[in-house]
N, C-alpha and C positions, 0 to 999 in steps of 0.2 A: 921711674920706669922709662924714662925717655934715651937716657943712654945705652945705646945696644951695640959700642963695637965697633961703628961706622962713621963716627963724629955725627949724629942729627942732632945732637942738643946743640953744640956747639954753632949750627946754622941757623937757630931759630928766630933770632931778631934781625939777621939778613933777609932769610926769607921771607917775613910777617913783611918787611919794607919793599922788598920787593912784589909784592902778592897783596898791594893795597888796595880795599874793597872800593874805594871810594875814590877811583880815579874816576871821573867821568868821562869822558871818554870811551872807558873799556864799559862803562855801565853801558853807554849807551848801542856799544859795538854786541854786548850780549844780546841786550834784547832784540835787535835786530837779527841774531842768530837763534832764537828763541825756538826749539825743536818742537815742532808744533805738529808734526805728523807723530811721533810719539806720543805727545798730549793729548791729543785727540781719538787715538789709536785706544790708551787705557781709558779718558774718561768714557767711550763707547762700552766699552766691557763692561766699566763701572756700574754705566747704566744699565745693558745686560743685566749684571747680579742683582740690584737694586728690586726691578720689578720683579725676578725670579723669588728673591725672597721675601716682596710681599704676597707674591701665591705661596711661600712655602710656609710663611705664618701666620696665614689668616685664620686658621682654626685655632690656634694656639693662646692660652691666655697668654701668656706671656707677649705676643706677636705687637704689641703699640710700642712696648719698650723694646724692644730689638730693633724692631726700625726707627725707632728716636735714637739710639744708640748708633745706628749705623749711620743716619744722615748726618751727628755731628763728628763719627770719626772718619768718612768720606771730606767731610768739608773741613776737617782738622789735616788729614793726609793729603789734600790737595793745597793747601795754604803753606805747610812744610815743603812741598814739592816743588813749587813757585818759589820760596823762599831758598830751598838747595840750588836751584839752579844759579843764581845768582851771586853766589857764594863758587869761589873760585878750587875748586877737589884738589889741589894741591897742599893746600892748610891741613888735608888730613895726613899727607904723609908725618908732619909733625903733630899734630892735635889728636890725631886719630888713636898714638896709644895713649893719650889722657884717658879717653872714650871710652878705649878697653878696659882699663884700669878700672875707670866706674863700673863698667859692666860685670865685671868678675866680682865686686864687692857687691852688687846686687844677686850676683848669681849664690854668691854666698851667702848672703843675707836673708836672703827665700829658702834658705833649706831650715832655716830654726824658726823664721816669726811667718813665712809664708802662707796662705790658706788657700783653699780649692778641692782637697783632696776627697774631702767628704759633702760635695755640689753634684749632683747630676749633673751628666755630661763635662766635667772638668776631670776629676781624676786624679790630680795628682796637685801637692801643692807647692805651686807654682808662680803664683800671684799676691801683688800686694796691691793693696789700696789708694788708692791719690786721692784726696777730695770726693770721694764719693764714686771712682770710677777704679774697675780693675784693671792694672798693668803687670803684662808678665814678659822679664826682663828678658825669657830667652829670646823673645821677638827683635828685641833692642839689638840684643849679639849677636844677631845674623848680619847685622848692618855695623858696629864697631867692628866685626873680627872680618871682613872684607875691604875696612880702612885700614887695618895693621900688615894682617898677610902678604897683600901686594907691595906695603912699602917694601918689610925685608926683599920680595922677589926683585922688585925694581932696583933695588940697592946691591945685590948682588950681583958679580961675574960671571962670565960666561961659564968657569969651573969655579963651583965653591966645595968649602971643606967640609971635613965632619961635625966641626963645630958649629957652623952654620946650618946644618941639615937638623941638628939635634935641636939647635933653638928653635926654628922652624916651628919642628912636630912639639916643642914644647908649647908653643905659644898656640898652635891649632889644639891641641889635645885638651889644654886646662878649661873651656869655655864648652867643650863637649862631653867631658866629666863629668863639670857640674850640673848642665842640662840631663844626662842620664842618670843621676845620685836625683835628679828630682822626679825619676823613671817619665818621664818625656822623651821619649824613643824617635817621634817624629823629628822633632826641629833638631835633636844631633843629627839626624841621618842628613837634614837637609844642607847642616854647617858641613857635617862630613863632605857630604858632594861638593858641596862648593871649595872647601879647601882640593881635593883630589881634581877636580876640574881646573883648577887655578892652576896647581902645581902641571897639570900637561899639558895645557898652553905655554907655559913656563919653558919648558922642555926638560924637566927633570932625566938625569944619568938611567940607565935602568940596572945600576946596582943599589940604586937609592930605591925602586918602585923595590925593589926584592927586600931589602932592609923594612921596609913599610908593610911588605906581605909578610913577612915572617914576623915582625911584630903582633901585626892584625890575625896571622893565627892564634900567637899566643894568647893573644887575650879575649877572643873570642869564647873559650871555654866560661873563661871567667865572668864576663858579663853574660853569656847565658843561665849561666848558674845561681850569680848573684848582686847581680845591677837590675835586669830584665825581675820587674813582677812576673807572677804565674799567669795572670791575662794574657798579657804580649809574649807570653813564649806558647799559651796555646791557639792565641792570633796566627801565630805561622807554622803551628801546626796543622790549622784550622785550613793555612792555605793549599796545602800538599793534598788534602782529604776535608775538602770542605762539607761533603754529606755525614759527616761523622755526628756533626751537634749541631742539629740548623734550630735546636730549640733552646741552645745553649749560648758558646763563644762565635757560632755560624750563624746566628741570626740576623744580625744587623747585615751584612754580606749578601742573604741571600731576601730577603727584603726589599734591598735595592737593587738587586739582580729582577724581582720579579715587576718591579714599575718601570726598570728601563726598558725592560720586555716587551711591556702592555703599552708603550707609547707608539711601537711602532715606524711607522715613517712620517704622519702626520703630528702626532703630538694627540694627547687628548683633549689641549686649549688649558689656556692657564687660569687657575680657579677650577679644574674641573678635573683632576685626578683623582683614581681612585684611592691610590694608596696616597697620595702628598696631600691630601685633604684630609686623611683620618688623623687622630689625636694619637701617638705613639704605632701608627701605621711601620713609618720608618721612621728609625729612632735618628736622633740629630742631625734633622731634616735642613733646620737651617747653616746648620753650617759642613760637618764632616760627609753629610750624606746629600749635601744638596742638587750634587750632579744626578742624583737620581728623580729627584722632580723634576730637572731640566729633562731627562732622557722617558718621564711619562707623559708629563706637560706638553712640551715642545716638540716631541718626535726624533728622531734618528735626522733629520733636518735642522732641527735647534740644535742637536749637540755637537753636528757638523761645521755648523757656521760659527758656534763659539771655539769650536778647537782649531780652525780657521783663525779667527779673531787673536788666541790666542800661541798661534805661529807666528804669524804677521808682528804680532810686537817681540816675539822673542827675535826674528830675523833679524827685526831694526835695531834692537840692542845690542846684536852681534853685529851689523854694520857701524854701528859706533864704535863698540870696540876695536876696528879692523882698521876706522879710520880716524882714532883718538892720538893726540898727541905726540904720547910719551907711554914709554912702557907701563909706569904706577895707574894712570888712567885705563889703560887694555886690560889690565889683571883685574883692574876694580871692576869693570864693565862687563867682564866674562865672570867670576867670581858669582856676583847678584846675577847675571842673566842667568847663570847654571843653576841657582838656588831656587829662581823661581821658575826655570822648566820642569825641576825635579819637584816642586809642589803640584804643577799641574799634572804630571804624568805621576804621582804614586796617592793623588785624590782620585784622579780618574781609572785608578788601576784598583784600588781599594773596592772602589763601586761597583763594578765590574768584575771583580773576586779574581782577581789575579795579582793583587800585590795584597800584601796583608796591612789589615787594617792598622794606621798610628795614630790618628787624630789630626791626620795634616788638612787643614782648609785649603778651598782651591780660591786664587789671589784673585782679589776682586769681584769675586761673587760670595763667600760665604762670610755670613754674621763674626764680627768682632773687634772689636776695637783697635788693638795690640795690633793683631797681623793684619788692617786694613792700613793702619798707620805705619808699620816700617815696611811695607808693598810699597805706600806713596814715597817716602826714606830713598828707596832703590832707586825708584823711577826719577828721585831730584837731583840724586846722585849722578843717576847715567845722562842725563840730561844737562846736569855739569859739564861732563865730559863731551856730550856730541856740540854744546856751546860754542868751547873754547877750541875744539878741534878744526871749527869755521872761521875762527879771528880768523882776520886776514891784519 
């Protein structure tokens, strides 16, 4: 899978010699560049969600094991993060479609032995098993298919051809397929943005954006009809006319609509909400609907300070990008920063009932293993990139 057209294979034990981990030296020149307002930026948030979710599951039997859960994938995704950064983003233009490669074999692999689908609050199956922990590999793809996509863009010329546009959308489309064949609607939409985001940083032609719309009509009918479950197609029906079933596919929407309500400007104090304290008050409290006990909890002042908090790291990751290297570095850097503005903004849009409910968590506050681990992934990533962007 490594030949694509451009000679990369052919440069691979150049580059590995050139790109040696263990020059000391450079080790010692990183850490001295060691992006620490970043670091410091997410592990704040971190802790943000952390205390958020022991108010959201203290009534909860389940709540010891979700935050046992969550303290060692925090301290798992913080350890990968330290450890990416250290590690030179350039090994991905070539390693990166090994990465994918696996990923796709996972993505395949989870649609015949995969389970979840019949779990509360899971829905679709999506996940496999490791040692006694659940992994689901779309979280993984969000972070190999932001190591491939850039290399082709950085490999390309200022005009490329048709051939090139077609591999492109090949290699974006196959990893968003299989995430919607396992009706996981959220994390395509999220790969989708980040591919479309990459590509207009890029400066894509705009007969290529028209070639990609006229695509995306056509198959639009077609995943509405028969990718999209009957839920998520009356999810966004649900959005246009939300008073239609608020005892139905409107409830969980209007739920969190009524605790972000009652918090007010003050917050009602954390442990002391009416509705994030009841047992199935709002439904997946810890993680898809958590914004909503931050907005009963905390008041119209916590959720300002967290959405605050969370501009501020997307800025900075956009200032990395801006001031990265090398082209492959600014596509990866914008890529993951667009992926994970678009989880904050379609979590907090969902809660709010203005975007239709997917199942997307909001990064670094809600309960899970998976997407607290490839959040940390991105941020080791970009943290690569703002490193090496300071050698001097």
């Amino acid at each position: 899978m490594i030949a694509f057209g451009w000679g990369i294979s052919d440069n691979v034990g150049k580059k590995m010699r050139e790109l040696s981990l263990f020059n000391k030296v450079k080790r010692i020149n990183i850490l001295s560049k060691f992006d620490i307002v970043l670091f410091i930026l997410v592990g704040m948030i971190t802790a943000f969600g952390f205390i958020v979710l022991r108010s959201a599951t203290a009534t909860m039997n389940t709540g010891s094991q979700i935050i046992r859960t969550q303290i060692i994938s925090i301290s798992l995704g913080v350890t990968v993060a330290i450890i990416l950064n250290f590690i030179d983003y350039e090994y991905y233009k070539v390693l990166g479609f090994a990465f994918y490669g696996v990923t796709l074999f996972l993505l395949i692999y989870v649609l015949f032995f995969g389970y979840g689908k019949d779990i509360p609050g899971i829905g679709s199956n999506s996940w496999i098993e490791i040692g006694g922990f659940m992994f689901q590999p779309a979280e993984l793809a969000k972070i190999t298919y932001m190591m491939v996509i850039p290399a082709f863009l950085a490999k390309l010329k200022e005009e490329f051809n048709a051939r090139d546009f077609f591999l492109i959308i090949g290699f974006a489309v196959a990893p968003i397929a299989l995430i919607l064949m396992q009706t996981d609607l959220g994390t395509a939409m999220v790969i989708t943005a980040g591919f479309l985001g990459v590509v207009f940083v890029y400066g894509i032609k705009y007969r290529y954006v028209l070639i990609v719309m006229g695509l995306s009509a056509i198959a639009a009918p077609l995943i509405w009809f028969y990718v999209l479950a009957k839920y998520q197609r009356d999810r966004i029906i649900t959005l246009i006319n939300p008073l239609q079933d608020l005892e139905g596919i409107g409830y969980q929407t209007e739920k969190a609509r009524i605790a972000i309500g009652s918090g007010q400007l003050n917050g009602r104090g954390l442990f002391n909400g009416l509705q994030s304290q009841q047992n199935g008050a709002i439904p997946v409290k810890e993680s898809d609907f958590i914004f909503s006990v931050i907005g009963e909890e905390l008041g119209f002042i916590g959720s300002v300070l967290l959405i605050l908090l969370m501009v501020l790291i997307l800025l900075w990751c956009v200032r990395v990008a801006i001031k990265a290297k090398d082209n492959y570095g600014s596509y990866m850097v914008m890529g993951l920063t667009i992926m994970l503005a678009f989880h904050f903004i379609e979590n907090i849009g969902m809660n709010i009932g203005i975007l239709p409910v997917t199942g997307i968590p909001l990064p670094f506050i809600s309960a899970g293993g998976s997407a607290m681990l490839s959040n940390y992934m991105a941020i080791g990533l970009i943290m690569s990139v703002s490193a090496r962007s300071r050698l001097t």
